[in-house]
C-alpha positions in Angstrom: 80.9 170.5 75.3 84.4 169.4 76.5 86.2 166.6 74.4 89.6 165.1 75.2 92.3 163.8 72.6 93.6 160.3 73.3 97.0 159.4 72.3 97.1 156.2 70.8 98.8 153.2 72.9 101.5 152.4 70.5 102.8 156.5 70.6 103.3 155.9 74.4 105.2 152.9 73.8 107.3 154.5 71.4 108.6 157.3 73.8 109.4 154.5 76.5 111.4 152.8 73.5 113.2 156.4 72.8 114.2 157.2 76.2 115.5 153.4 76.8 117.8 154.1 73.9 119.3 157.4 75.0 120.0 156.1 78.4 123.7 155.6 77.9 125.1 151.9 78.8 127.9 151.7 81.3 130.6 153.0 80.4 133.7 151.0 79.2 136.2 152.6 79.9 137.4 150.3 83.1 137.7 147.7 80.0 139.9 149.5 78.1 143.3 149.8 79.9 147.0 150.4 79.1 150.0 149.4 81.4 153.1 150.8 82.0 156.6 150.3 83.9 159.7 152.5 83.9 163.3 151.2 85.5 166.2 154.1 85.6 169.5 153.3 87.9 168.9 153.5 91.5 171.0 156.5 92.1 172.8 158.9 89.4 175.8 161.0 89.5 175.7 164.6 88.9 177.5 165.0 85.5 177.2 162.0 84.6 175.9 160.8 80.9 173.9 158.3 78.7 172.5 156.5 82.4 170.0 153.9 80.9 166.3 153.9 81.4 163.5 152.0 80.1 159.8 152.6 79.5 157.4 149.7 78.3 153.9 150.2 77.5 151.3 147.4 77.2 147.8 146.7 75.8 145.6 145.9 78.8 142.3 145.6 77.1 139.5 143.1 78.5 136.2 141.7 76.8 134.4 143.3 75.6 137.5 145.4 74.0 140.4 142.4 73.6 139.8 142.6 70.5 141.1 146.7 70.0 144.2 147.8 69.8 145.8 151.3 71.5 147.4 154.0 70.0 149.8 156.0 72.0 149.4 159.9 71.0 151.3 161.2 73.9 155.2 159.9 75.5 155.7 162.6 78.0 158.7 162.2 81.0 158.8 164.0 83.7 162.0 163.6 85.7 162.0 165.8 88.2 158.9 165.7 90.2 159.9 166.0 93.8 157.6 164.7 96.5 154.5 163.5 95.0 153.6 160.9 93.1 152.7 161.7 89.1 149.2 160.7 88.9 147.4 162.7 86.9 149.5 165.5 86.3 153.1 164.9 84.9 154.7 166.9 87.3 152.9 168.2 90.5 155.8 169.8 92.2 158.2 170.8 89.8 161.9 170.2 90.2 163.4 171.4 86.5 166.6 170.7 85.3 167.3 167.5 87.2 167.6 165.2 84.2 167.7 166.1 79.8 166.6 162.9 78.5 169.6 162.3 75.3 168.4 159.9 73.3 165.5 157.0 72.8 164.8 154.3 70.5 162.3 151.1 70.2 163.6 148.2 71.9 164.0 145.0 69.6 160.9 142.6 69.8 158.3 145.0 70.4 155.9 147.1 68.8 158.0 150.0 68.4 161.2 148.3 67.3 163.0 150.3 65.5 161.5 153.3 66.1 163.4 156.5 66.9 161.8 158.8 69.4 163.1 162.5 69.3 163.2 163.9 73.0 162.6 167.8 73.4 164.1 169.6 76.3 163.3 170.2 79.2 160.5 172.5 79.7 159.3 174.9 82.7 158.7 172.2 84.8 161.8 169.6 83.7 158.9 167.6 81.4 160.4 166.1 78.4 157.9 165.1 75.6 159.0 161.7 73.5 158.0 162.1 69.6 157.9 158.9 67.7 159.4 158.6 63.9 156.5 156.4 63.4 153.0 156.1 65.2 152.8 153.4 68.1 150.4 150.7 67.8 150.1 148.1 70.6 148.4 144.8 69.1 145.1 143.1 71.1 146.1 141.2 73.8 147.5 137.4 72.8 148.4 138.5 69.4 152.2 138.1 68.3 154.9 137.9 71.1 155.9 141.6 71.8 153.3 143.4 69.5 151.1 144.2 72.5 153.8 145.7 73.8 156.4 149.2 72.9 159.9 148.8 75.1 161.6 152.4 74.7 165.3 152.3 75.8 166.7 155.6 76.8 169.9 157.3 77.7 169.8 160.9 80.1 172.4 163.2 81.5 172.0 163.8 85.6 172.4 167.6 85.7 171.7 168.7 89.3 170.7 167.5 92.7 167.3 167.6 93.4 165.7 171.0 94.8 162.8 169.0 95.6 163.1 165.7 97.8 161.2 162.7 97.5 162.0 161.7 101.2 164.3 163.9 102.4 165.3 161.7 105.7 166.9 159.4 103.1 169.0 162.3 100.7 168.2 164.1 97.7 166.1 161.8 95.7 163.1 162.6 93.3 160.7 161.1 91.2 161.5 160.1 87.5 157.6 160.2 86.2 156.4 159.1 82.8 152.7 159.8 81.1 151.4 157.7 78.8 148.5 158.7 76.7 146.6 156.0 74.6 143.6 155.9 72.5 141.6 152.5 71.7 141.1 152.5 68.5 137.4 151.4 68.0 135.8 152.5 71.1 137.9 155.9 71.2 138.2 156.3 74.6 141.5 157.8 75.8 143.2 155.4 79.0 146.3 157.0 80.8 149.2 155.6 82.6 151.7 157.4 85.1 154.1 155.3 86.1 157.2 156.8 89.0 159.8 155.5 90.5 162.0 157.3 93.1 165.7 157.7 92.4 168.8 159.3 94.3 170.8 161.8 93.0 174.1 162.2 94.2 177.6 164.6 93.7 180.0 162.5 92.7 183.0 162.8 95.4 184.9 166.3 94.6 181.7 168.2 93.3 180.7 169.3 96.6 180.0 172.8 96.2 181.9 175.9 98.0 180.6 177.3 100.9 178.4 174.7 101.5 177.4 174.5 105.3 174.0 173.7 105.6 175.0 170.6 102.9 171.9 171.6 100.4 174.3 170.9 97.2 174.8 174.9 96.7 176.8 177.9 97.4 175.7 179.8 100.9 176.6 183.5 101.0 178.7 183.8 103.6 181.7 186.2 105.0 183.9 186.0 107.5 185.2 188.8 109.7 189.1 189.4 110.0 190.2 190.3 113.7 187.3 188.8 115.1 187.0 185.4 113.6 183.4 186.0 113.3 181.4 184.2 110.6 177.8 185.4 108.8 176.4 182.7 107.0 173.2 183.8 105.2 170.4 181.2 105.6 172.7 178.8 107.5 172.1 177.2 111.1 173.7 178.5 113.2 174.0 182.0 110.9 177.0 183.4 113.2 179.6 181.6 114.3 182.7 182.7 116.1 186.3 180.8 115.0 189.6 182.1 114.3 191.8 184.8 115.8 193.6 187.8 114.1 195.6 187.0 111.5 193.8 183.3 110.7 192.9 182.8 106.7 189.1 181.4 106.6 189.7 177.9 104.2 186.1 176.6 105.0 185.6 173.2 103.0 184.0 169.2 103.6 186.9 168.0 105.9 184.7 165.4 107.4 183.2 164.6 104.6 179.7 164.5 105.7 178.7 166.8 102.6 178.5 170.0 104.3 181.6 172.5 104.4 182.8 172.7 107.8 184.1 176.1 109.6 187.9 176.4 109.4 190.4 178.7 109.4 194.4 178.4 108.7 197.1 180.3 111.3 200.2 181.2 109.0 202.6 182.1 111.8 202.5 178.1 113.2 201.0 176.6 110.2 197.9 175.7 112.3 194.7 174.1 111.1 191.2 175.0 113.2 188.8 173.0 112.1 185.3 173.2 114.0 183.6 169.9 114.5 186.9 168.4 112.8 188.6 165.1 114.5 190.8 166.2 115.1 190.0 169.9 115.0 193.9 170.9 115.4 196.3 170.2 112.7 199.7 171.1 112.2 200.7 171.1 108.6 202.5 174.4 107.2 205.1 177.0 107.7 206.0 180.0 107.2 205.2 181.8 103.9 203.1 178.8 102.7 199.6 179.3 101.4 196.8 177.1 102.5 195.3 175.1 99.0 192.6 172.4 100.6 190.8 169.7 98.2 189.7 166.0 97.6 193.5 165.1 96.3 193.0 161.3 97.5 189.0 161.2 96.1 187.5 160.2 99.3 185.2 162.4 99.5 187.1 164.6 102.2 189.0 167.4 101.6 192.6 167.4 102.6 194.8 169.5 104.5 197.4 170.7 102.2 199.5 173.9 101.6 201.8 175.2 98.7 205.0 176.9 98.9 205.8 179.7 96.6 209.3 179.8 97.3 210.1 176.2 96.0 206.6 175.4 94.1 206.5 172.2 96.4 202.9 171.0 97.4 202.4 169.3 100.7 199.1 167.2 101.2 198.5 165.4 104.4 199.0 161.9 104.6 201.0 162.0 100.7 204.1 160.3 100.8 206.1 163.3 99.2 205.6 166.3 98.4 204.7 167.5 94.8 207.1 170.3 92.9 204.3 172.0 90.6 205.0 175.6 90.0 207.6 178.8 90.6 207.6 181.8 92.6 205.0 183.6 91.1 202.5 181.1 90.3 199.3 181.1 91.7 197.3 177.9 93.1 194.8 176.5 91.3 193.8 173.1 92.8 190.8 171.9 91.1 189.4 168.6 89.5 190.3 169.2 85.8 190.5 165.5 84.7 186.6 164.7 85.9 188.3 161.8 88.1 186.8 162.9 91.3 190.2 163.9 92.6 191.3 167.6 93.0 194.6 167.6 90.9 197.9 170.1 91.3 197.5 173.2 89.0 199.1 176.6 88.8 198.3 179.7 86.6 201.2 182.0 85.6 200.0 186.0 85.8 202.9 187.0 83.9 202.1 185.1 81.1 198.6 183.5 81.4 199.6 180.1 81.0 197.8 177.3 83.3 199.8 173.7 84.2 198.0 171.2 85.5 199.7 168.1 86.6 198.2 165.0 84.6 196.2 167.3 83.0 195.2 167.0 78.7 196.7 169.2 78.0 198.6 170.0 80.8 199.1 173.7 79.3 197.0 175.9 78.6 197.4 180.2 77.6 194.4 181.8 79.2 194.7 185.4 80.5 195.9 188.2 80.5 198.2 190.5 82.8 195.3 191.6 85.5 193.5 189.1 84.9 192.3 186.8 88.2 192.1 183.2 87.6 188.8 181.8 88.9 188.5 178.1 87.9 185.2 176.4 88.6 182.9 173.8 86.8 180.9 176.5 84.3 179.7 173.7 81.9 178.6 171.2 84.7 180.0 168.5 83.1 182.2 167.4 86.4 185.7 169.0 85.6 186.7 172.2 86.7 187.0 174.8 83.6 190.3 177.1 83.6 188.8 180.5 83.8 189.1 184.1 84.5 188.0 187.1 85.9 189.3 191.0 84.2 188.7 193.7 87.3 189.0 196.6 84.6 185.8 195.3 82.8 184.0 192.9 84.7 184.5 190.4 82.4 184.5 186.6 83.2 186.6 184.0 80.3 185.5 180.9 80.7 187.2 178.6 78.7 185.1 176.2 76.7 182.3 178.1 78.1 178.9 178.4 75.9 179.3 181.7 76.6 182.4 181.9 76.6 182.6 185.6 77.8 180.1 186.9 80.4 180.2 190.6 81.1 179.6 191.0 85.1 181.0 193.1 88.1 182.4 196.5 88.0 185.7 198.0 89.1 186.2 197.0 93.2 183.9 193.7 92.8 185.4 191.0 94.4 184.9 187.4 92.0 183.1 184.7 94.0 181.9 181.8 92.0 180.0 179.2 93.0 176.9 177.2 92.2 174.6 179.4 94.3 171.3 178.1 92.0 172.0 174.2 92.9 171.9 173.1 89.2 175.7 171.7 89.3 177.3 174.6 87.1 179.0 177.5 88.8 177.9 180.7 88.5 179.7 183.9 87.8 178.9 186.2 91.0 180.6 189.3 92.2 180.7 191.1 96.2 180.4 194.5 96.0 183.2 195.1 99.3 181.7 198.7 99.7 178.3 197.9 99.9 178.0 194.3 101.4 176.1 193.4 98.2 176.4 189.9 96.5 175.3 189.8 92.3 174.4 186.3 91.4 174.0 186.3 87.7 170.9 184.2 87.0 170.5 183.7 90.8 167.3 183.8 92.6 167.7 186.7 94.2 170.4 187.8 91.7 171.2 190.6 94.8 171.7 189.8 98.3 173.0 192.1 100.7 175.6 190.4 103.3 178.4 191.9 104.7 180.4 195.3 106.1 183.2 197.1 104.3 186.4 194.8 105.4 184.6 191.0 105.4 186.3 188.5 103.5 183.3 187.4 101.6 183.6 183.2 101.1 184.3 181.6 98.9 186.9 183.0 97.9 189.7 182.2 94.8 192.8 181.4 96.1 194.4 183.9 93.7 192.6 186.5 96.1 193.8 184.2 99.5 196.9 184.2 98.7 197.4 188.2 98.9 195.0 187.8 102.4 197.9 185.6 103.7 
């Protein structure tokens, strides 16, 4: 006999109840909402400090959460971003080393007034997390004026030019990104803002790098053959060029100011100036026994004609009134922007004693070096003045001073100094050319080694302590 169990009605309707429950409601989270803005100048200098920015973050929530407040548990900016937008990562394409965030605090008037929030460096990919002295609460929407809303004012250095262009038809620009990370406190759901905005980045006129010619804001490895007025630019376009004759000193720099250095080359026996591209391209400024010291003495943005002459320590710039008596027979050259004014200024460094004078500078003299010793001045610190520096031959040693360090071991005995900021970030490097092998050391360059050049290329750029002897 077969018999068959029958579950009671209400058991059925029970279930139905239980699976009605579990079915989860739609979500809220498209209630629950955060909003964000961040203004920083439109362009920055390289070198420059305490540029102002501002973040503000704002309670967005709608019914049926107007009620809830947010808590921010993450501040993260990421200046440096490159191309694309922030969205959900912080920094897609990572352009390090752009900005250092200095300093930010609470703006008066808001929810975080008075709040100090301690930036962290830069990490691998230039993001720079914001840690609040105090936690941040935004209020319900339509509370008190301001406590829905945290205003964070904010100061940061400009450190390079972008690697990484936002839109390159229009310069070197790149994305200062923030992410915002909230949690509503009563329906703990987690909302997220990224906020971006594009900004220019920009060397301020007399930071143009040396050796330069493709105008991407570093150093090019480059040399230029004596006797054939050939030149081999590594990377560049065109990579050979042919300008100069035998006898002509290579003095390649931005004479048209375009921000990329222009092929050049000085004749000492008629004081002639070949500038390729240049208008004009033929200058007569020099004589006999002068040595050729181009730079940005008028802070246009061009670099001068000019040469020095050891025999009276007079300096002659094109287009100067007079001439400028700065140095003795026996000095060496050392044009370089030591003030930070954009303007190359009138130095000389003593080898006999080691002492440095630079015209207007503070101080204006300065002991560094040592018989031997090449000077090599060049802005180490990236701080937009060039340092006073030099390079021992015996030891490989560079002495930077000021530097952080202020002694960097690198080059051997024969290794020809050539710094420059080959790595883009707006410091110079120290870097060495190895005349017997073609080979190029970049310290902290990537590559540190490049091979370019044949025994008896004059590799560029070069220190004018080192020109001077070519001439």
């Amino acid at each position: 006999m077969t018999s068959r169990t029958r579950l009671p009605a209400g058991l059925c309707a029970g279930v139905a109840v239980l699976v009605a429950v579990l079915v989860p409601a739609a979500p809220a989270l498209a209630n629950v909402s955060i909003g964000s803005s961040l203004t920083v100048p439109v362009g920055t200098i390289v070198g420059t400090t305490a540029n102002p920015g501002s973040l503000s973050m704002t309670n967005n929530n709608n019914a049926p959460h107007s009620t809830e407040s947010n808590t921010v548990t993450e501040i993260r900016l990421a200046p440096g971003c490159g191309s694309a937008p922030s969205g959900g990562n912080p920094c897609p394409t990572p352009d390090p080393g752009v900005f250092s965030v200095t300093s930010a605090t609470g703006a008066p008037g808001s929810a975080c007034a008075g709040a100090t929030f301690t930036p962290s460096g830069p990490d691998a990919s230039g993001v720079v997390t914001l840690t609040p002295s105090s936690p941040v609460v935004l209020a319900p929407p339509g509370g008190a004026p301001g406590s829905d809303t945290c205003t964070i004012n904010f100061t940061f250095s400009t450190l390079k030019v972008p690697t990484v262009d936002a839109d390159p038809a229009a310069g070197a620009q790149t994305r200062f990104s923030a992410r915002i990370v909230a949690r509503s406190n009563t329906s703990l759901l987690t909302v997220a803002n990224h906020p971006s905005v594009i900004t220019t980045v920009v060397n301020a006129p007399g930071r143009r790098q040396p050796a330069d010619f493709d105008g991407d804001r570093d150093t090019d490895v480059a040399v230029y053959r004596p006797g054939m007025g050939h030149w081999y630019i590594n990377g560049g376009n065109p990579g050979f060029v042919t300008w100069g004759a035998d006898g002509d000193v290579p003095v390649p720099a931005d004479y048209t100011g375009d921000g990329r250095t222009d092929v050049a080359v000085y004749r000492p026996s008629t004081g002639q100036w070949f500038v390729q591209g240049g208008s004009p391209g033929l200058v007569v400024w020099g004589a006999t026994g002068d040595v050729p010291v181009p730079g940005d003495y008028t802070g246009d943005g061009r670099t001068d004609v000019a040469v020095y002459r050891p025999s009276t320590g007079q300096w002659f710039v094109q287009g100067a009134s007079s001439p400028v008596t700065w140095g003795t027979q026996g000095d060496v050259p050392v044009p370089g922007d030591y003030t930070g004014d954009g303007r190359a200024d009138v130095a000389v460094y003593r080898p006999s004693t080691g002492q440095w004078f630079v015209n207007g500078g503070s101080p204006g003299l300065v002991t560094w070096g040592a018989g031997g010793d090449v000077p090599v001045p060049g802005d180490y610190t990236g701080d937009g003045r060039t340092d006073i520096a030099v390079y021992r031959p015996s030891t490989g040693q560079w002495f930077v001073n000021g530097g952080s360090p202020g002694l960097v071991a690198w080059g051997a005995q024969g290794d020809v100094p050539v710094p420059g900021d080959y790595t883009g970030d707006g410091r110079t490097d120290t870097a060495v050319y190895r005349p017997s092998t073609g080979q190029w050391f970049v310290n902290g360059g990537s590559p540190g080694l490049v091979t370019w050049g044949a025994p008896g290329d004059v590799p560029l750029p070069l220190p004018f302590a080192i020109l001077r002897t070519i001439v």
